[in-house]
Each structure stands twice: as C-alpha cells, then as structure tokens.
N, C-alpha and C positions, 0 to 999 in steps of 0.2 A: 745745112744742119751742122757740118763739122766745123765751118766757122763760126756759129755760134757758142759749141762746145768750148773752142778754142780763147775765145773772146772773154767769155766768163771764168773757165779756167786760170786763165792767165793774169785778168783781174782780180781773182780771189788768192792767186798765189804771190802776186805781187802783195794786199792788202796784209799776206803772213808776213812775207821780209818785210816788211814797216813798219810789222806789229801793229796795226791799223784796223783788222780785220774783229768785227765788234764780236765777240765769243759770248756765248750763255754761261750765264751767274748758277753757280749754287743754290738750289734754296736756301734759306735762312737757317731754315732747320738742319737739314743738311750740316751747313756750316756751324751750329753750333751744339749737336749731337758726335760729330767728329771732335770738335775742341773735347769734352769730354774724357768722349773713348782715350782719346790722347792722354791724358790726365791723370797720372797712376795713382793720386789719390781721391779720383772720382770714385764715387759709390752707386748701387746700383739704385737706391733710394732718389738722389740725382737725378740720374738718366732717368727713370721712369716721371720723377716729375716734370722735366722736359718734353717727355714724350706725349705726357696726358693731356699738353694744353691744344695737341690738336685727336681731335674724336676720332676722323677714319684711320687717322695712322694707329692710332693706340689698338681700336674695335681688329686691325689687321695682323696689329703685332699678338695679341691675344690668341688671334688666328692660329699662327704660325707655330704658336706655344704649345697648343693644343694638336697639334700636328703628329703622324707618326715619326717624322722627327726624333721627337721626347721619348717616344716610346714608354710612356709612364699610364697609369690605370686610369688617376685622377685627375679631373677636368680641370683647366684655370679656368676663372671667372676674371680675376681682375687684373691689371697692367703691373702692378707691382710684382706678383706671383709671376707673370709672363717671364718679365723682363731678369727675374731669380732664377727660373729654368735655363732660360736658353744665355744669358752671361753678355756681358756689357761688349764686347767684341762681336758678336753676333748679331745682339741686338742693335749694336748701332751701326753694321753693317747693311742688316735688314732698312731700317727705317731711314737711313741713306736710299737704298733702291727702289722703293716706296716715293719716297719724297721726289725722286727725279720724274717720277709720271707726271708731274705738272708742268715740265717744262716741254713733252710733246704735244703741244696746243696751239694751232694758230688761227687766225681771223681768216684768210681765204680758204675756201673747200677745198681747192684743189690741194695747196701744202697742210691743211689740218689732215687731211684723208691720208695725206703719205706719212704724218707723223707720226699714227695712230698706227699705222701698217709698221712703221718701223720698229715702234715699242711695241707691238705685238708679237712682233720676228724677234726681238733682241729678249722681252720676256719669257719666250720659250727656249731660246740660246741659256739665258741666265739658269732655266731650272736643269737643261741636260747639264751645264758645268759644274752645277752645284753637286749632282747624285754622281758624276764622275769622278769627280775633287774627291769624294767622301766615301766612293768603293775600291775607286782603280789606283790612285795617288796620296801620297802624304801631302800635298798642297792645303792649302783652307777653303773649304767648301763656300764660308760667306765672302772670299774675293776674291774665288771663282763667278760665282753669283754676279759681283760686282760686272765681275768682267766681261762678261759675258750681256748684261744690260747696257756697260758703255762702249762696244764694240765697233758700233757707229755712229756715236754722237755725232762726228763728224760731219753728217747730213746735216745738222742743226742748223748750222750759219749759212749752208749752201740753199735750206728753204729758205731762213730766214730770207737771203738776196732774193729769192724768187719772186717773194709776194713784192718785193718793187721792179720788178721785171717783168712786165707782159708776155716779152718774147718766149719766155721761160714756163708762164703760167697757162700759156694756150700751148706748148709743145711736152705732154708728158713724159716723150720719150728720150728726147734731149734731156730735159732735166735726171730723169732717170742715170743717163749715161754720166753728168756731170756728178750727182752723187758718188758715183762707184767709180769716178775716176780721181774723186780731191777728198775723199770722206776719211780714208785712212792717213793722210799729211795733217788733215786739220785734226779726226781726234786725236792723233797724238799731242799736237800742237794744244789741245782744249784741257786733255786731261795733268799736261806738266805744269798750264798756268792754276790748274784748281790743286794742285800738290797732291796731286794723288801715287802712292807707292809706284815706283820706280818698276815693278815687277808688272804691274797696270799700267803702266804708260804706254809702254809696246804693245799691247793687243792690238788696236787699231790698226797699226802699221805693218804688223807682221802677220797675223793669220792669216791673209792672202798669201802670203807665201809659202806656197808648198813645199819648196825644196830647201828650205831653209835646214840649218845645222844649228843644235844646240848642245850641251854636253848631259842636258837632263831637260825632264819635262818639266813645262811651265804653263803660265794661264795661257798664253796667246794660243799655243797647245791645242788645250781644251777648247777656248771659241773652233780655232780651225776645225777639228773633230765632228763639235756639236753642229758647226755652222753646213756643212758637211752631209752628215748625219740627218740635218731639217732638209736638204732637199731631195735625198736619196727618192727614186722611182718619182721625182717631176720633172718638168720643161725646162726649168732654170739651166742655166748654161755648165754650173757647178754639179749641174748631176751628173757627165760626162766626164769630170775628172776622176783617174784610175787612185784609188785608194790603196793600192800595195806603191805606188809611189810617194806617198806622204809620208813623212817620216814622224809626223804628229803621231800616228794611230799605236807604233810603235812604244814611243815613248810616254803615252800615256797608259800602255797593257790593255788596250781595247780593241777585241778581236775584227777585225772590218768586215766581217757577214754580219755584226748584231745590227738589229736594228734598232731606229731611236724610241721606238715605241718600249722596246722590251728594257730601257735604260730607265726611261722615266717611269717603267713598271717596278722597278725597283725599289722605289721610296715616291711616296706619295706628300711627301715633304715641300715643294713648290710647285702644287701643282693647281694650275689657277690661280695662284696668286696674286699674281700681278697683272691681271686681267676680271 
C-alpha cells in the first residue's frame, strides 16, 4: 500500500515541476461571467444576460435573490431583478460556485461517487464561510464562499489519474490517503493557473495548517474553522484536533464551543444551495 501511495504521489508531483500535470478548465461560463465582473464598465444588464442563457444557473441565482440574504419583503421573479439585488460581485461570485458543480462528474462509479462526496463536503464548507465571512470578519462573504467550495479541488486531477489506474480504483483507501496527501500542492497549483485572487490561492495549502501565524484573519482561516467545525463529534481523524490550539478560531472571533449547526442557524442564506 505505501508503495503505491508513494509511486502515484511521486508521479503526480513530478507531472507539477514539468507543468505536465493536465489541470481542470474553467467552465466557459465561469470564465466569462469573471471577464465581466472584472470590467468596471460592465453593467448589470450585461451580466444577467450572460447569465440567462443557461436556465438552472439563472432558476438558482433567483434563488439566492430571494434568500434571507436580502432580507427584503418582495419576492423576485425574474433574473434581471436577482442580479439588481444582490450586485454584479456577488452575483458573479455566486454563479462562478454554481457553475464549478459540473466539473465534479466522472465516468467510473467509484471516482464519480468521491467527487460528489467532495463537493458535498466543500458546499457545506462554502456556506459556514460565507455566514462567517459576514458575522464574525470584515472579509467578503461571496470569496469566502468561493473558498471554501475550492478548498480541495485539488482531488480533481488525483481522480482524474485514478479512473486510468486500476490499482487506484479497486483500493478506496489508498486513493483516499493520496488525495489528502497531494490535494493541497495541486490546488494551490490549479487555483494560480485559473488566476484566481491571490488571497484564494492559499486556502488549499494552508488550512491544514494549524499552527500557522498570520497578522490577521484570512479565508484559509475560515476553511480551517469551518472545515473543523464539519467534523466536530465524528470519526474523522480531525475531530481530535485541540481547538484552543488553532490560532484560526482566534482570529476569526469565533468562540470554539459553538457549534456549526448554530453558525449556519444564523442565516439561512446558503443553505442547500449547492446541493
């Protein structure tokens, strides 16, 4: 077993220094609801026609609009009105995190079943960062969100190898071990070739780090916290870490008895969302 870890690991970190290593694309949309945002004389008229040509992302963001969120009386009905509430940085924040659920899919059961499981763990990460971002921090709650959903991309390229690797796709546990040994080098490495802020790069690489020193809070932060927080009272190996040793919990003002139930009872704003 540990030479297999070792053998794939070593292969896939080789395939990064060569830059060889084939990385997952951006949606399209994605990629051009960012150009946009970017765009300080894009309009919100713009964006929402953008958004409208695909139905479930729009039918979602409407969703979201109408969210306590807004905290507003009257309902939206339609994507123009969404995307006027909640403002062109949000909104094309949201429909960025939306749009990446298409690239947890794959053709064999076994790596589709873990993908699914990932962005199920990473969409729940996503919503505790976001109501953290937006009670406990002056941070931005939608890259929080962000960050908190790409926190392990990472995994991506490590299934993708698997589904051509037998060895891989009859040993769930092995593979398990290689994800959570190379998933924070690669998404680092995934999220600087998609040019994602600088402030987002590091999540991947650093929220395992506990002991880490910073001079303020940041997202990685919040993952660690949330990521944390999701396994409190289970098996997982990370429910055994002492939480008055983290220095995340500190620097985000979040007292370490809460729990994460009573965070995401705080706003009902991402809740199911992404799921």
């Amino acid at each position: 077993m540990a030479s297999l870890i070792e053998t794939v690991a070593t292969d896939l970190i080789q395939q990064i220094k060569d830059d060889t290593l084939v990385l997952p694309s951006l949606p399209e949309v994605c990629l051009r609801v960012r150009d946009v945002a970017e765009d300080v004389n894009s309009t919100i008229p713009q964006l929402a026609d953008l958004i409208s040509q695909d139905a479930g992302l729009s039918a979602r963001i409407v969703k979201v609009s109408n969210s306590p969120l807004m905290r507003t009386s009257s309902e939206v009905t339609d994507l123009s009105t969404a995307v006027g509430r909640l403002g062109i940085n949000v909104t094309s924040s949201l429909a960025m995190g939306l749009a990446m659920e298409q690239m947890f899919q794959a053709t064999s059961d076994v790596v589709d079943k873990r993908m699914r499981m990932i962005w199920s763990e990473s969409s729940e990460i996503a919503s505790i960062c976001h109501v953290m971002a937006g009670h406990f921090t002056k941070l931005q709650p939608d890259q929080a969100m962000l960050g908190g959903l790409v926190h392990k991309i990472g995994a991506l390229p490590v299934l993708a190898y698997a589904e051509d690797n037998n060895a891989l796709l009859n040993d769930v546990f092995v593979l398990d071990k290689i994800i959570s040994k190379l998933h924070p080098i690669i998404g680092h490495h995934i999220l600087k070739s998609w040019k994602f802020p600088k402030a987002l790069q590091n999540v991947p690489s650093q929220y395992l780090k506990f002991d880490r020193e910073v001079d303020s809070v940041d997202y990685a932060d919040l993952v660690t916290v949330a990521v944390l927080q999701s396994h409190a009272d289970s098996q997982h190996p990370l429910s055994k870490v002492d939480w008055a040793t983290v220095g995340a919990f500190e620097r985000v003002g979040i007292p370490p008895e809460m729990e994460v139930s009573e965070i995401l009872d705080m706003d009902e704003d991402l809740k199911g969302l992404f799921n």
